[in-house]
HTML snippet that shows the backbone in 3Dmol.js (N, CA, C, O; Angstrom):
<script src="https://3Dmol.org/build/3Dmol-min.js"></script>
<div id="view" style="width:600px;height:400px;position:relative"></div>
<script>
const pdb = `
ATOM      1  N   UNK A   1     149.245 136.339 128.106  1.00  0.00           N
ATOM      2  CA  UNK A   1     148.897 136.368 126.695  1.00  0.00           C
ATOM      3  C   UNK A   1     148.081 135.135 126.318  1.00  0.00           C
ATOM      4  O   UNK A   1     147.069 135.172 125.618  1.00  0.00           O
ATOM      5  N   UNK A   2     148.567 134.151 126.798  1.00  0.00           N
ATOM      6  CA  UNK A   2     147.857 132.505 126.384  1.00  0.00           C
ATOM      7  C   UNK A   2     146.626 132.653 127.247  1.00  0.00           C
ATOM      8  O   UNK A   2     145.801 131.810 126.896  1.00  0.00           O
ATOM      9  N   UNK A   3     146.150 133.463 128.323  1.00  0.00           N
ATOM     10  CA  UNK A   3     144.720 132.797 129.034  1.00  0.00           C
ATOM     11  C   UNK A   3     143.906 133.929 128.389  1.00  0.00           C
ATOM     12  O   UNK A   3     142.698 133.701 128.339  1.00  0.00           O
ATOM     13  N   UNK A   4     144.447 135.454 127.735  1.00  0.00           N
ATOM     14  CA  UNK A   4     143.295 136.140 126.978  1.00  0.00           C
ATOM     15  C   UNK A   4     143.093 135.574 125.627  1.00  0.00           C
ATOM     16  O   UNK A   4     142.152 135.985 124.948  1.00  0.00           O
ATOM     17  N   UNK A   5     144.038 134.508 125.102  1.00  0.00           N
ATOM     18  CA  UNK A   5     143.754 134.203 124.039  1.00  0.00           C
ATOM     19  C   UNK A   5     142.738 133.309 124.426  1.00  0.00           C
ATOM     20  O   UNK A   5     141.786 133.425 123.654  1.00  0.00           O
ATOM     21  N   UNK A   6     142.535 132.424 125.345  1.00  0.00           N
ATOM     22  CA  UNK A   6     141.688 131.393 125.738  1.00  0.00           C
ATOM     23  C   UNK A   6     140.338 131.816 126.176  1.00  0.00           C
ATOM     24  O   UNK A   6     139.418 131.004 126.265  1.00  0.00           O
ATOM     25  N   UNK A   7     140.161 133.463 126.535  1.00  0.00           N
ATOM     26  CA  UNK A   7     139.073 133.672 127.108  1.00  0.00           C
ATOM     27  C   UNK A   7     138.446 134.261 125.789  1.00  0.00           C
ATOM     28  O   UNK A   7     137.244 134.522 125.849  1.00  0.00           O
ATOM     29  N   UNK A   8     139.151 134.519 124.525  1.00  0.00           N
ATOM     30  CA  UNK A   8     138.689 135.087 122.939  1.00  0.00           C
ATOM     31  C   UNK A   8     138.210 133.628 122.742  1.00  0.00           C
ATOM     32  O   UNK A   8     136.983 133.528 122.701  1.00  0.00           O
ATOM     33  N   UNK A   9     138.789 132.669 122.633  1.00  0.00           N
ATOM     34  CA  UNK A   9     138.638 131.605 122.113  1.00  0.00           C
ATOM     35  C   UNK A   9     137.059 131.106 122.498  1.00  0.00           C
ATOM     36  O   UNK A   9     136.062 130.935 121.796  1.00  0.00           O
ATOM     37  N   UNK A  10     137.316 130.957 123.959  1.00  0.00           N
ATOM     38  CA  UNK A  10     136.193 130.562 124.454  1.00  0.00           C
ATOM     39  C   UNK A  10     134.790 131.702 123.947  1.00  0.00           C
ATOM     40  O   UNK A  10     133.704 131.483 123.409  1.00  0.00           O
ATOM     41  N   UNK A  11     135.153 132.367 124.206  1.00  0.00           N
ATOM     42  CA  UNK A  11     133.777 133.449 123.989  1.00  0.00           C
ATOM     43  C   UNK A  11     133.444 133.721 122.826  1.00  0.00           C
ATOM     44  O   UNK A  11     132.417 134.399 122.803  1.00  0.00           O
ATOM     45  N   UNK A  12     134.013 133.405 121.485  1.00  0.00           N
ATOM     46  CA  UNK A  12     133.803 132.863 120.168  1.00  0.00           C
ATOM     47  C   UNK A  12     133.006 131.694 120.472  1.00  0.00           C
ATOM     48  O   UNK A  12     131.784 131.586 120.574  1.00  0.00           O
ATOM     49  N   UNK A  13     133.892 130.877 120.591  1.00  0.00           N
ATOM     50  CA  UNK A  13     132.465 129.354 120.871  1.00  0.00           C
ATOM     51  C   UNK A  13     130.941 129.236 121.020  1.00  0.00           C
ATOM     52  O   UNK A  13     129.934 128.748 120.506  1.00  0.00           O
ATOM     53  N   UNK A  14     131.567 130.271 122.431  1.00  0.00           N
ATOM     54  CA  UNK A  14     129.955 130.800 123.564  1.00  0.00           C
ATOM     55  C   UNK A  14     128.789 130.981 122.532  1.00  0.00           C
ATOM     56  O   UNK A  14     127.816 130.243 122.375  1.00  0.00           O
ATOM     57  N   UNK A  15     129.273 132.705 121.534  1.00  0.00           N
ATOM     58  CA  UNK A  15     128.542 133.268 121.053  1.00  0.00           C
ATOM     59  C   UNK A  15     128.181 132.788 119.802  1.00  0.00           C
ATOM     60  O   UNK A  15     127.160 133.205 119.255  1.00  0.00           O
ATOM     61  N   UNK A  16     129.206 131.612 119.069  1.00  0.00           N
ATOM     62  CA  UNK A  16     128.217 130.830 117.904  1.00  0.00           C
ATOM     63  C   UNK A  16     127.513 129.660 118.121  1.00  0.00           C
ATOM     64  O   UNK A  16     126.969 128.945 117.280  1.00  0.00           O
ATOM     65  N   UNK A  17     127.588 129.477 119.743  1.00  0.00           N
ATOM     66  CA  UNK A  17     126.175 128.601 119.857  1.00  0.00           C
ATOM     67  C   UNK A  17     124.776 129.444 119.832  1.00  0.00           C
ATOM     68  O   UNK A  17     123.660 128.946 119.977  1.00  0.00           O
ATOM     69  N   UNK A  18     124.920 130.122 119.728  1.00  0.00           N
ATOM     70  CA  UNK A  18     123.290 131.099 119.694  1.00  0.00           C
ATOM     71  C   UNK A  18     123.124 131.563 118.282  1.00  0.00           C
ATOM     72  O   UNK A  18     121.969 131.463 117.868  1.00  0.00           O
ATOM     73  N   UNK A  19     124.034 132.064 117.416  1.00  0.00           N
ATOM     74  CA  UNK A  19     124.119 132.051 115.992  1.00  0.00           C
ATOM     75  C   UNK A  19     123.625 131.071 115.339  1.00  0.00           C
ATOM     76  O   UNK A  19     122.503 131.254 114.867  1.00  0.00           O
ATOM     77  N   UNK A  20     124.134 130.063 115.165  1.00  0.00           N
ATOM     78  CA  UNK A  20     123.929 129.073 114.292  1.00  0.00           C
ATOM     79  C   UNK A  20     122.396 128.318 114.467  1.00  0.00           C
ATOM     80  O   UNK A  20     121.765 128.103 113.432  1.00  0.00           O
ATOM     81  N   UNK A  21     121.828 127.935 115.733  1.00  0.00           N
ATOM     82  CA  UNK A  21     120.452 127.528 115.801  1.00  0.00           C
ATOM     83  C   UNK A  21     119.177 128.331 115.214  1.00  0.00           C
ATOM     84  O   UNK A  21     118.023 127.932 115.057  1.00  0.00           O
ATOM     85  N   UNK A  22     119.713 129.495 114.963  1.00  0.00           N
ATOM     86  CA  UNK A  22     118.964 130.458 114.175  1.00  0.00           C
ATOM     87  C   UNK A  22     118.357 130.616 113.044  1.00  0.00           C
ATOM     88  O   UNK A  22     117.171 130.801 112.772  1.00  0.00           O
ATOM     89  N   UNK A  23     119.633 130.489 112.181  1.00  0.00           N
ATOM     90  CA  UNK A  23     120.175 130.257 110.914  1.00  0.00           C
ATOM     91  C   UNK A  23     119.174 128.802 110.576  1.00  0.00           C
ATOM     92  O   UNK A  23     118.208 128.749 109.815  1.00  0.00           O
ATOM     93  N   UNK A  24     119.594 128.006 111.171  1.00  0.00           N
ATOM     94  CA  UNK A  24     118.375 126.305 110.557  1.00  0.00           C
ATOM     95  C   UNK A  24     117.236 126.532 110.711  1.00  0.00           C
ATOM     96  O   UNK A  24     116.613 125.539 110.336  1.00  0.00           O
ATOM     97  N   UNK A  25     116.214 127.712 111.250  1.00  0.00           N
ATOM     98  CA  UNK A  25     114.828 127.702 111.126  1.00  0.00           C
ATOM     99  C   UNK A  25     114.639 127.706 109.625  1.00  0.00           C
ATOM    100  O   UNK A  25     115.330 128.359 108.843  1.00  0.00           O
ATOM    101  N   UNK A  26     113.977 127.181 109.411  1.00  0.00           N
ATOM    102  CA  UNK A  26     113.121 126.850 107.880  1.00  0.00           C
ATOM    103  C   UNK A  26     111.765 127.700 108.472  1.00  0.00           C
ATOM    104  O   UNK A  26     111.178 127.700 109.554  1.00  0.00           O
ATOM    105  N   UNK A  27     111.562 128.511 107.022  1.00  0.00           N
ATOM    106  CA  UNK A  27     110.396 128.925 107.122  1.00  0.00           C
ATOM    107  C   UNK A  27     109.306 128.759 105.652  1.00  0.00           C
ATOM    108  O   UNK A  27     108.719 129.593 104.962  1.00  0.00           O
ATOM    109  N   UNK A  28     109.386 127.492 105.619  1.00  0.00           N
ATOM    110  CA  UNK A  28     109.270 126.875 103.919  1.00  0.00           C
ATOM    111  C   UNK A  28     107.439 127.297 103.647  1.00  0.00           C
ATOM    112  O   UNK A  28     106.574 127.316 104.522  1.00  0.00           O
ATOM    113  N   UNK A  29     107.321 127.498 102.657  1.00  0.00           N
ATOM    114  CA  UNK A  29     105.706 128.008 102.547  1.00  0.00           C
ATOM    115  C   UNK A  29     105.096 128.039 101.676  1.00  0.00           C
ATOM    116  O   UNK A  29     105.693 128.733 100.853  1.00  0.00           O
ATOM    117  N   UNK A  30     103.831 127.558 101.131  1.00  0.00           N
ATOM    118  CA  UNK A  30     103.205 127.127  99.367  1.00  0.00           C
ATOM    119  C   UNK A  30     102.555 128.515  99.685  1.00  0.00           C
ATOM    120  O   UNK A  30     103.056 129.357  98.941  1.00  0.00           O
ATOM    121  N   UNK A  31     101.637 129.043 100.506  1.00  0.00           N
ATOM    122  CA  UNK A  31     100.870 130.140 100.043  1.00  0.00           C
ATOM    123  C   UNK A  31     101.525 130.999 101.645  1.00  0.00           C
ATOM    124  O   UNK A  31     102.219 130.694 102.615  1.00  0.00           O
ATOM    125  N   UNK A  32     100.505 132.638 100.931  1.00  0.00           N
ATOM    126  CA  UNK A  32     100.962 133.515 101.974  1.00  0.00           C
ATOM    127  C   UNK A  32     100.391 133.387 103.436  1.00  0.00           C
ATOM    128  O   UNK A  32     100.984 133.633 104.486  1.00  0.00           O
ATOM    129  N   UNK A  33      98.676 132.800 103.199  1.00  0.00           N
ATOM    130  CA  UNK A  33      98.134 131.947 104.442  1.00  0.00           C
ATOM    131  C   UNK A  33      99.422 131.108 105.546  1.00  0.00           C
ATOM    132  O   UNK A  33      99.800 131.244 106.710  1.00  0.00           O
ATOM    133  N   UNK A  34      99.637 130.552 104.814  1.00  0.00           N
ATOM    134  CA  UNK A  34     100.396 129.650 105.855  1.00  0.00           C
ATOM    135  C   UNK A  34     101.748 130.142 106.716  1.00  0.00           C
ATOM    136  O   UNK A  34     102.176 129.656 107.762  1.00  0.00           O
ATOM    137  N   UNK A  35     102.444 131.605 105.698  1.00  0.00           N
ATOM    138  CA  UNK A  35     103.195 132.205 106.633  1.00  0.00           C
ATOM    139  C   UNK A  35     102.235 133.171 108.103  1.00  0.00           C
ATOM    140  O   UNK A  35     102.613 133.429 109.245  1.00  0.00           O
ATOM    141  N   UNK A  36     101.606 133.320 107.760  1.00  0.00           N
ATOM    142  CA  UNK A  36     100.531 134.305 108.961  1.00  0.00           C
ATOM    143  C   UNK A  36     100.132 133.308 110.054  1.00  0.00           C
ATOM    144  O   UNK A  36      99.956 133.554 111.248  1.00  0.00           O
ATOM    145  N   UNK A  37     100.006 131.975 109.328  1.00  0.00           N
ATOM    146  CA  UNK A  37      99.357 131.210 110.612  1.00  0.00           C
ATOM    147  C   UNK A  37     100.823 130.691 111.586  1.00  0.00           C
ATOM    148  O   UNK A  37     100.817 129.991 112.599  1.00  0.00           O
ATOM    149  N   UNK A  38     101.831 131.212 110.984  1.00  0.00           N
ATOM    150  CA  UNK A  38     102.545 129.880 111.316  1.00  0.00           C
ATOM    151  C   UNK A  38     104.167 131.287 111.827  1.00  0.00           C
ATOM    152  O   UNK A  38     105.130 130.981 112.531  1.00  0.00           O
ATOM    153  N   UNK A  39     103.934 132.631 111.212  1.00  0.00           N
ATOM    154  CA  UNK A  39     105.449 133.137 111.515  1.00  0.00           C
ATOM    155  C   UNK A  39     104.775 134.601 111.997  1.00  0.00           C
ATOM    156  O   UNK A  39     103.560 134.800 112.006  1.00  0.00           O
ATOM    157  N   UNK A  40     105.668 135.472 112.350  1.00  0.00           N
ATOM    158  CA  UNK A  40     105.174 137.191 112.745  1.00  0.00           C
ATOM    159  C   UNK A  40     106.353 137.832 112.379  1.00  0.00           C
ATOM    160  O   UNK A  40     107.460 137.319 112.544  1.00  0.00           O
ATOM    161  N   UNK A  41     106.135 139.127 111.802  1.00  0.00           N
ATOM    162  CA  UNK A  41     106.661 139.992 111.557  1.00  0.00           C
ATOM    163  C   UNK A  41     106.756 141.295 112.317  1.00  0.00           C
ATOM    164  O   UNK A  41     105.945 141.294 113.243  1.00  0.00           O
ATOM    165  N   UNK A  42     107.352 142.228 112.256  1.00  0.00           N
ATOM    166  CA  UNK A  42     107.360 143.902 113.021  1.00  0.00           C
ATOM    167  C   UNK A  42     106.057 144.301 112.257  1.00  0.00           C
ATOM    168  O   UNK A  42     105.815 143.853 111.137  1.00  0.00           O
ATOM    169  N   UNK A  43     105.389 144.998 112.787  1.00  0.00           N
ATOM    170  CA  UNK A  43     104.072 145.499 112.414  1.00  0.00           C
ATOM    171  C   UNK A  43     103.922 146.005 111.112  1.00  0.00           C
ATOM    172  O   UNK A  43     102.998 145.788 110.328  1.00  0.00           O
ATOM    173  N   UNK A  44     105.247 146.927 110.909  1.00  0.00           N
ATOM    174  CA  UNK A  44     105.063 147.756 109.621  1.00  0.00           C
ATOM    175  C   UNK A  44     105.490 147.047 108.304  1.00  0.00           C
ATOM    176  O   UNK A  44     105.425 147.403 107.127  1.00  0.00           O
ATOM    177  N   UNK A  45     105.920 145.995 108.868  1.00  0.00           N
ATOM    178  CA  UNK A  45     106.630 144.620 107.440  1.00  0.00           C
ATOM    179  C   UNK A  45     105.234 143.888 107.105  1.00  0.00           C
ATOM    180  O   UNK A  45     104.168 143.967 107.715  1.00  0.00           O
ATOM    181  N   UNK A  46     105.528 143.230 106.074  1.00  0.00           N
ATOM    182  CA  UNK A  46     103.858 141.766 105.805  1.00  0.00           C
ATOM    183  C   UNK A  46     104.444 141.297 105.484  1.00  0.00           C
ATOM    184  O   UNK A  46     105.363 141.726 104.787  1.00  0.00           O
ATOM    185  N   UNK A  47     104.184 139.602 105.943  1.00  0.00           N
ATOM    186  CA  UNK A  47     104.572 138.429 105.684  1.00  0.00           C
ATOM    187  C   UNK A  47     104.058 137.850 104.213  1.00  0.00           C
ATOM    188  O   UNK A  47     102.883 137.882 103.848  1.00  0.00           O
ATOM    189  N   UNK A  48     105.245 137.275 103.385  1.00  0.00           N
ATOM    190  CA  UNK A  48     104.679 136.956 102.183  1.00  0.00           C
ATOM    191  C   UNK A  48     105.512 135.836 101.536  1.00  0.00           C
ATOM    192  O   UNK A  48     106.684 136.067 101.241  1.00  0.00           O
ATOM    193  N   UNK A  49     104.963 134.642 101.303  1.00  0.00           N
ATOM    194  CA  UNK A  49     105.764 134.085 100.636  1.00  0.00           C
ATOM    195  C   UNK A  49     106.240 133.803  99.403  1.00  0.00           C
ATOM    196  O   UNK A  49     105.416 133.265  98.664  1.00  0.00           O
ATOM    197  N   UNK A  50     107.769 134.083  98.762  1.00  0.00           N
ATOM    198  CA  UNK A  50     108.542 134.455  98.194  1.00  0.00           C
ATOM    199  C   UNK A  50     109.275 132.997  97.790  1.00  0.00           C
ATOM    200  O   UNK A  50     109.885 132.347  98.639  1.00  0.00           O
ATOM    201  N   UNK A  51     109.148 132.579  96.455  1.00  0.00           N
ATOM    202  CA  UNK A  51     109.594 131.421  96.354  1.00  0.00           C
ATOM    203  C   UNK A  51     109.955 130.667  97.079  1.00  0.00           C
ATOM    204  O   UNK A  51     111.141 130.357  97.193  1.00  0.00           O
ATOM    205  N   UNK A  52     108.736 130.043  97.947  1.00  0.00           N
ATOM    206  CA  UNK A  52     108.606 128.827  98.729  1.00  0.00           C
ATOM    207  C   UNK A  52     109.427 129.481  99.894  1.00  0.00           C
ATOM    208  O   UNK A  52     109.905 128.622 100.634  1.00  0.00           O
ATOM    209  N   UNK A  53     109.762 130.955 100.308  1.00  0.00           N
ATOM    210  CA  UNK A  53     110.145 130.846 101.997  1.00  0.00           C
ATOM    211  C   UNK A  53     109.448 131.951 102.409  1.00  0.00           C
ATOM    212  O   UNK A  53     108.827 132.631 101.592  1.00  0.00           O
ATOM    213  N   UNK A  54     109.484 132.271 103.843  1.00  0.00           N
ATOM    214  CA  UNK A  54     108.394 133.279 104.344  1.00  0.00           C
ATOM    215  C   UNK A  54     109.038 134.338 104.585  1.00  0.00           C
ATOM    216  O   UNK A  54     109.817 134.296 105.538  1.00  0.00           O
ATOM    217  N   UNK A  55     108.938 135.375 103.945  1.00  0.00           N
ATOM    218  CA  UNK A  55     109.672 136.764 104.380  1.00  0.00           C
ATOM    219  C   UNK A  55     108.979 137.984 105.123  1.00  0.00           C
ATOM    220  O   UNK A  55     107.769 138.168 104.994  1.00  0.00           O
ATOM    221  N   UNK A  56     109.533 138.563 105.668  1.00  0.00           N
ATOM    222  CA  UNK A  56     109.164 140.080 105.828  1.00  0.00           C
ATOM    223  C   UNK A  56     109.490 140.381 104.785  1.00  0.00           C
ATOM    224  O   UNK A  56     110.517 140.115 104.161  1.00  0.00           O
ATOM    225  N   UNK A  57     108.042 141.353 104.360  1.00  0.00           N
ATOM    226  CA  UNK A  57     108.534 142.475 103.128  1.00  0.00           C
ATOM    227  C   UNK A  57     107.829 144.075 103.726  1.00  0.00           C
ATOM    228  O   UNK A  57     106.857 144.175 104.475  1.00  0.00           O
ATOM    229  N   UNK A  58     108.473 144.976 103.266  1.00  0.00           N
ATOM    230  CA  UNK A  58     107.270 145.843 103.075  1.00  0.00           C
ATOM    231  C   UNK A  58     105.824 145.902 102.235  1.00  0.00           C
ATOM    232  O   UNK A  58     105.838 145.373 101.124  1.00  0.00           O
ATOM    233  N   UNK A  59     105.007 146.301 102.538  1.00  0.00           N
ATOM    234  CA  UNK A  59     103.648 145.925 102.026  1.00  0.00           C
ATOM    235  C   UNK A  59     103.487 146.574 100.865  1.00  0.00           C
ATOM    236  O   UNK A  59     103.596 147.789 100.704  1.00  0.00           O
ATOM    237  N   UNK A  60     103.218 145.737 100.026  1.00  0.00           N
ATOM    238  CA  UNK A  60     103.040 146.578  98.273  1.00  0.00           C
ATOM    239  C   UNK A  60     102.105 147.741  98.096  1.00  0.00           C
ATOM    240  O   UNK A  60     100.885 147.645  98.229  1.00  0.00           O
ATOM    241  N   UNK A  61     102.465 148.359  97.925  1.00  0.00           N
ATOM    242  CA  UNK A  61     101.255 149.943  97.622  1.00  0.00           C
ATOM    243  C   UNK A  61     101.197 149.969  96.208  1.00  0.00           C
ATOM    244  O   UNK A  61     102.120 149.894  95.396  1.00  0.00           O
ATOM    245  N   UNK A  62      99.537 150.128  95.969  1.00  0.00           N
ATOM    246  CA  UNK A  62      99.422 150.037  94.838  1.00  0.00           C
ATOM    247  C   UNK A  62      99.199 151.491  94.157  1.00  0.00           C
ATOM    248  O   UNK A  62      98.639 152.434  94.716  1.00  0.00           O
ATOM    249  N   UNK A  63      99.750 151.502  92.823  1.00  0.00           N
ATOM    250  CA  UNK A  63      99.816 152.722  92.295  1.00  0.00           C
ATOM    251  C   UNK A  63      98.312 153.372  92.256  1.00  0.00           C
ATOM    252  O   UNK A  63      97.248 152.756  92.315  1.00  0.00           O
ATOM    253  N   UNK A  64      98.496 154.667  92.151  1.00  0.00           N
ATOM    254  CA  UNK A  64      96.968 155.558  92.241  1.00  0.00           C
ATOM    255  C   UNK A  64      96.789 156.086  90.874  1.00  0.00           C
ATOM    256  O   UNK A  64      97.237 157.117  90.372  1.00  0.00           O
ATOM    257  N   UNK A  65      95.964 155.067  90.330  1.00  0.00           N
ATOM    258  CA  UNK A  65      95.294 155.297  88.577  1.00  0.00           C
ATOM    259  C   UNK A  65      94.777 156.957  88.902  1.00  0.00           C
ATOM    260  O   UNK A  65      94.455 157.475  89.971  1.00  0.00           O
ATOM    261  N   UNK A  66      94.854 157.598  87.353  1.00  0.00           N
ATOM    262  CA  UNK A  66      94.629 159.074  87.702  1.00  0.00           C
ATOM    263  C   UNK A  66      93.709 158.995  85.959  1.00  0.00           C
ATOM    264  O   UNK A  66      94.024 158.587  84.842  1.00  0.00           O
ATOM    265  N   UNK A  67      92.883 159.426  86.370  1.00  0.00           N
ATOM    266  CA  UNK A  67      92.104 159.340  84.913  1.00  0.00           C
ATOM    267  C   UNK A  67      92.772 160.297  84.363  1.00  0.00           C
ATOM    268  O   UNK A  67      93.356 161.262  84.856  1.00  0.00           O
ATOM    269  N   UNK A  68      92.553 159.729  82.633  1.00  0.00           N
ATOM    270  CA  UNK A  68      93.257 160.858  81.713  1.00  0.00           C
ATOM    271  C   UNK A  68      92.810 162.050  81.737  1.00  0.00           C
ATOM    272  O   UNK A  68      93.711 162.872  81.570  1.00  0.00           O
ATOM    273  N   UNK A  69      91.503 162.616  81.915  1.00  0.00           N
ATOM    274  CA  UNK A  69      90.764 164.290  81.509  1.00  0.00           C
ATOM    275  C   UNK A  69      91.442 164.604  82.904  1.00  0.00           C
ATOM    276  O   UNK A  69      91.133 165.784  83.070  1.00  0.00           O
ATOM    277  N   UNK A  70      91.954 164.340  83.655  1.00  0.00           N
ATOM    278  CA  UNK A  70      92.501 164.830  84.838  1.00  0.00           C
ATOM    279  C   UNK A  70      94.271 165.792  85.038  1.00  0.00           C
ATOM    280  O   UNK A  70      94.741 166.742  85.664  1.00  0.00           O
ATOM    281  N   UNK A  71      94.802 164.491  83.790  1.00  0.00           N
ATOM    282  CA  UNK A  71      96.200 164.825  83.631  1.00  0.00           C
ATOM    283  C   UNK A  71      96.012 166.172  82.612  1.00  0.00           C
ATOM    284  O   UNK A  71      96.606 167.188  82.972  1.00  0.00           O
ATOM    285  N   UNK A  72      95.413 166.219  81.668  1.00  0.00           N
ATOM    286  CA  UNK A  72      95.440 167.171  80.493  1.00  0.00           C
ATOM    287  C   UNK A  72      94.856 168.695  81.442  1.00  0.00           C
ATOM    288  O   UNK A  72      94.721 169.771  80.859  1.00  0.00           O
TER     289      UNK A  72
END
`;
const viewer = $3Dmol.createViewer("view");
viewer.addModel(pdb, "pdb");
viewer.setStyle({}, {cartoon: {color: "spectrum"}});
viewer.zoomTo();
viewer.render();
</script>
């Protein structure tokens, strides 16, 4: 009972040394330039910065203006 508790114990440890170094990347950023030069995203995300940090977002689609004699 005491050496599987020791091998939980241990392998908790193990696996929040790889957690936590993660977590402290700063990805601090004044414009959206500087996240592109500097971070990467999955293809279908865009990098944008979001009060001073660099995120994946999905990419804004802009609405499709429909002239009025069109709607009537």
């Amino acid at each position: 009972m005491a050496a599987i508790l020791k091998f939980i114990y241990a392998m908790f440890l193990f696996i929040s040394l790889f957690m936590f170094p993660m977590a402290i990347e700063s990805k601090n950023c004044q414009t959206d330039e500087e996240c592109l030069k500097n971070y990467r995203c999955p293809p279908h995300l865009s990098l944008q910065c979001i009060h001073g940090w660099c995120e994946c977002e999905p990419p804004v689609e802009q609405p499709i203006e429909t002239p009025v004699d069109l709607i009537e």
